[in-house]
C-alpha positions as CSV (number, residue, x, y, z in Angstrom):
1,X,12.1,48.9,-2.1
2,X,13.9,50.8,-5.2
3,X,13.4,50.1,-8.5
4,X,17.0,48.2,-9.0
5,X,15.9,45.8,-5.7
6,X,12.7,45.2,-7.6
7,X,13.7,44.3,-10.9
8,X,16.6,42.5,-9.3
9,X,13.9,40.5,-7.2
10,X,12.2,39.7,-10.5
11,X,15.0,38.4,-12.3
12,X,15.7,36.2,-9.6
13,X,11.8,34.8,-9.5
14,X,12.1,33.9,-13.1
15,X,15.8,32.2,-12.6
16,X,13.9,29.1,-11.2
17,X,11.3,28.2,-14.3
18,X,13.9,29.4,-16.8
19,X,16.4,26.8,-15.6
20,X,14.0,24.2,-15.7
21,X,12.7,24.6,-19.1
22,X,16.7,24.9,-20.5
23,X,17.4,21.5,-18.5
24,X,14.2,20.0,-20.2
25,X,15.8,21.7,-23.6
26,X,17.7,18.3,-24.4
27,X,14.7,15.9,-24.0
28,X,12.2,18.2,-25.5
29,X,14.1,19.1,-28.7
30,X,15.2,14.8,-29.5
31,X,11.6,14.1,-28.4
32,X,10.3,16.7,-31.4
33,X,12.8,15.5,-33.7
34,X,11.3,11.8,-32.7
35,X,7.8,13.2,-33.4
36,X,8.7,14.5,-36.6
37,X,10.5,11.4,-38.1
38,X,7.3,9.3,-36.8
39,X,5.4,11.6,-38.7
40,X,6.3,10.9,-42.1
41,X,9.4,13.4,-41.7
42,X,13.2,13.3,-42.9
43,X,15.0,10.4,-40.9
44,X,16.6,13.0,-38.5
45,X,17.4,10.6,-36.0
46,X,18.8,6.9,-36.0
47,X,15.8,4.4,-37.0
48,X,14.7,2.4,-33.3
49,X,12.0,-0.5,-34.0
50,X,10.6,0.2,-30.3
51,X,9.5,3.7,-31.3
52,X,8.3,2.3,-35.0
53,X,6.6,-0.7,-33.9
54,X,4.7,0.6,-30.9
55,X,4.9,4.4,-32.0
56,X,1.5,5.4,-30.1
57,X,2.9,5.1,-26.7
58,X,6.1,6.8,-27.8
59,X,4.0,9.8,-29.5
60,X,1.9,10.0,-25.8
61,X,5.4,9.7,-23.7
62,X,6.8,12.7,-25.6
63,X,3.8,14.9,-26.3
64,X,2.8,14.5,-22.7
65,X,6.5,15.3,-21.2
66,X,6.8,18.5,-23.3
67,X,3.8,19.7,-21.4
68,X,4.4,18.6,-17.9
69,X,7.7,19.8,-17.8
70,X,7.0,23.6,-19.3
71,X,4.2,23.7,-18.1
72,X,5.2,22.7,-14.5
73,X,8.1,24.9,-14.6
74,X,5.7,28.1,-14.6
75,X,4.1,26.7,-11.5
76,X,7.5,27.9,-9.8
77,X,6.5,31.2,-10.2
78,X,5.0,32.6,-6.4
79,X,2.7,35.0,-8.8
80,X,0.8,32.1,-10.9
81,X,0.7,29.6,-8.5
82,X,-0.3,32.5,-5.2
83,X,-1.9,35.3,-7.0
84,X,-3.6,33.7,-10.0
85,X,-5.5,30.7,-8.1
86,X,-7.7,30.0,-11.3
87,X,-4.6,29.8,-13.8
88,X,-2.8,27.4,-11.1
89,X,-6.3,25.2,-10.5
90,X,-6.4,25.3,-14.2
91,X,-2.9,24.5,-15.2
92,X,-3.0,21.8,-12.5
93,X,-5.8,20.0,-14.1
94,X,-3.7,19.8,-17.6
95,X,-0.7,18.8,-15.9
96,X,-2.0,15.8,-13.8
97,X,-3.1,14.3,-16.4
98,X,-0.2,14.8,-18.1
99,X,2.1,13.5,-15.7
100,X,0.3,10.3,-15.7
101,X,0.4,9.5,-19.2
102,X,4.0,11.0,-19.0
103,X,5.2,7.7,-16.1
104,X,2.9,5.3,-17.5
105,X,3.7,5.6,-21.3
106,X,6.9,5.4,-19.8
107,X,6.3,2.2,-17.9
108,X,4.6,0.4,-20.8
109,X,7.4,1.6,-23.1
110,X,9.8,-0.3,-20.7
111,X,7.9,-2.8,-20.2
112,X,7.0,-4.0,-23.7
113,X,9.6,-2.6,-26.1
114,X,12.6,-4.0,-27.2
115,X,15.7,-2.6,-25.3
116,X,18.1,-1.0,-26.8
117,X,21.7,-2.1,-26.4
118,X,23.1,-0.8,-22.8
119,X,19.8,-1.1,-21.3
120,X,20.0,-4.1,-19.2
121,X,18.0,-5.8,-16.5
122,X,19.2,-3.6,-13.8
123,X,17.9,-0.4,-15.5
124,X,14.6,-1.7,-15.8
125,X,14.0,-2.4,-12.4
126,X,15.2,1.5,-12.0
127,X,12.4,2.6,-14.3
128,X,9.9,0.6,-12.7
129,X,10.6,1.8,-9.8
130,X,11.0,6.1,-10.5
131,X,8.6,5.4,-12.5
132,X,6.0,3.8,-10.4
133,X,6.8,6.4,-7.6
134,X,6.2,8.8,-10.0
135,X,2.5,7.8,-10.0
136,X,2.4,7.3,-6.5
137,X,3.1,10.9,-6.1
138,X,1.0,12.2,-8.6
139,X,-1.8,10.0,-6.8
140,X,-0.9,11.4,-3.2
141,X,-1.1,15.1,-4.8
142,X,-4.8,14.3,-5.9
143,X,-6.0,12.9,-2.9
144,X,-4.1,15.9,-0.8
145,X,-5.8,18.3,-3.1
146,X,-9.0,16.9,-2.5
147,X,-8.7,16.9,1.3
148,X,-8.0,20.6,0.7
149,X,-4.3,20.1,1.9
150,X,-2.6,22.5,-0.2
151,X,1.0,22.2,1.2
152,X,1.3,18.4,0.9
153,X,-0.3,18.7,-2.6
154,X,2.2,21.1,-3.7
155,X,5.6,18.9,-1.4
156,X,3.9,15.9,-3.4
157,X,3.7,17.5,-7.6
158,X,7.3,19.0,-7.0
159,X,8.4,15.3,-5.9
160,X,6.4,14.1,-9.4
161,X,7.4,16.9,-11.4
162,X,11.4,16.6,-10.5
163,X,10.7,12.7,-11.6
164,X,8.8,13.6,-14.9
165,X,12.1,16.5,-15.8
166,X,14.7,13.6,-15.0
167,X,15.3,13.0,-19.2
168,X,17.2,16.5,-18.9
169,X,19.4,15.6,-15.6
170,X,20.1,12.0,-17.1
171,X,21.8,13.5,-20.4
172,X,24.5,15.5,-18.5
173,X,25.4,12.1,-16.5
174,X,25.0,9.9,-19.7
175,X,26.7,12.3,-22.7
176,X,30.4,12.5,-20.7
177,X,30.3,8.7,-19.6
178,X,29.2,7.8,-22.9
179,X,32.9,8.6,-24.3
180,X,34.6,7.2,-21.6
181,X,33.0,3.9,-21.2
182,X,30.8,3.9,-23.9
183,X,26.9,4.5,-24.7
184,X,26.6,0.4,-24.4
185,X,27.6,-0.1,-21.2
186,X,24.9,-1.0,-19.0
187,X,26.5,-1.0,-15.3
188,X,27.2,3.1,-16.3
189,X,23.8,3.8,-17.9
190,X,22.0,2.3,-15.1
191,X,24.0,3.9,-12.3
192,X,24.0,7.5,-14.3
193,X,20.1,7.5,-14.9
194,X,19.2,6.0,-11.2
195,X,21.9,8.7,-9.8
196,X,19.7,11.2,-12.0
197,X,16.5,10.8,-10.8
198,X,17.9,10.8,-6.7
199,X,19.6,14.4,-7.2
200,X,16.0,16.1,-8.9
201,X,14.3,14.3,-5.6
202,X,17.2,15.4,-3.5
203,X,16.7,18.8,-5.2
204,X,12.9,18.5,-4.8
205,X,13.4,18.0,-0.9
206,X,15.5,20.9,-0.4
207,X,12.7,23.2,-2.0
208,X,9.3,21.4,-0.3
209,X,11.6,22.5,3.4
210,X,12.6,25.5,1.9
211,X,8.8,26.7,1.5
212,X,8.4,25.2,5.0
213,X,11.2,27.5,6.3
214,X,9.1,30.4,4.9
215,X,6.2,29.4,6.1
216,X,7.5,29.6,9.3
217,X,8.9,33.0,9.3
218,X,6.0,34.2,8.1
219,X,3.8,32.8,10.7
220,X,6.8,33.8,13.3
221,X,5.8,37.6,12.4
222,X,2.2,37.3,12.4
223,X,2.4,35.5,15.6
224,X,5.6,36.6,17.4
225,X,6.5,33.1,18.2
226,X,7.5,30.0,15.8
227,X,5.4,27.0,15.3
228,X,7.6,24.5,14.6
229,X,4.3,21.9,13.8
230,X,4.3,23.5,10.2
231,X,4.1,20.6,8.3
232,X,6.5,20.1,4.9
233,X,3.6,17.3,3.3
């Protein structure tokens, strides 16, 4: 391999965590701006009585989805998650936990805030449901871990972490339908956030058969035939 494949091959490692962490750019910078006006900072944003009244939930929701989604983004990287097992097992153990108090906050914020104006019944029912699925993967890729199933751990947290990064997908539906039909209009917010959260688990599928694609090759050259039982989770 020359030096120009190499580096080439390197950029092109580092393209998949990068873009993550710019798509999470739009959630993570409101949510610090949020965290800093609930401090006792400058009113940077517009005032919202369901982050004032109730602002411990909020405080966890935000805190906790800065972390899962940077630090789930470096998980994408073959080296960390392959080569360094004890920065993976040790990542993993902050994330989990984080991705938890990420969809429940979440829930509860749903669940016993007031709404704000566009969020209608319809969209609640969609949080409950990503939302609860959420957990439901994050409780599958515990229980796979501790079977020692490492492939349907790792189909199972990239299902959970494309739910937990959905805040950054949502805004490029919701900004250009906002000045078409309105930041109001609950039919549109509920159909852009729910379309959201089914293209980063549509995007999520397409990587856990990806890696299942590899994994076949690979065992195709070891072996000299394909296994076709390689499982995807």
């Amino acid at each position: 391999m020359t030096v120009d494949t190499a580096a080439a091959k390197t950029r092109g490692v580092w393209l998949i965590p990068t873009g993550l962490i710019l798509l999470s750019l739009i959630p993570i910078i409101t949510g610090s701006l949020r965290l800093t006006q609930l401090g006792g900072g400058p009113a940077i944003m517009p005032e919202a009585s369901r982050f004032t009244v109730f602002p411990v939930p909020v405080i966890l929701h935000i805190v906790a989805g800065i972390v899962f989604s940077i630090g789930g983004a470096f998980q994408f990287l073959p080296a960390l998650r392959h080569g360094r097992r004890s920065w993976h097992r040790m990542a993993g153990r902050l994330l989990i936990p984080a991705g938890f108090v990420l969809a429940l906050a979440g829930l509860w914020m749903a669940s016993f805030t007031a709404l704000p104006a566009g969020d209608g019944p319809a969209l609640f029912v969609i949080r409950l449901i990503f939302g609860g699925y959420m957990i439901v993967c994050l409780s599958l890729s515990v229980r796979a871990i501790v079977r020692r199933r490492f492939i349907a751990h790792g189909a199972w947290m990239t299902r959970a972490y494309a739910l937990g990064i959905a805040a950054g997908t949502q805004a490029f539906f919701l900004i250009p339908g906002s000045g078409l039909v309105g930041s109001a209009n609950e039919t549109y917010r509920a159909f852009a956030m729910a379309a959201a959260w089914l293209v980063n688990l549509g995007v999520a599928e397409l990587v856990i058969r990806r890696r299942a694609r590899v994994r076949v090759r690979a065992q195709s050259l070891r072996t000299g035939r394909v296994d076709f039982t390689v499982p995807i989770s």
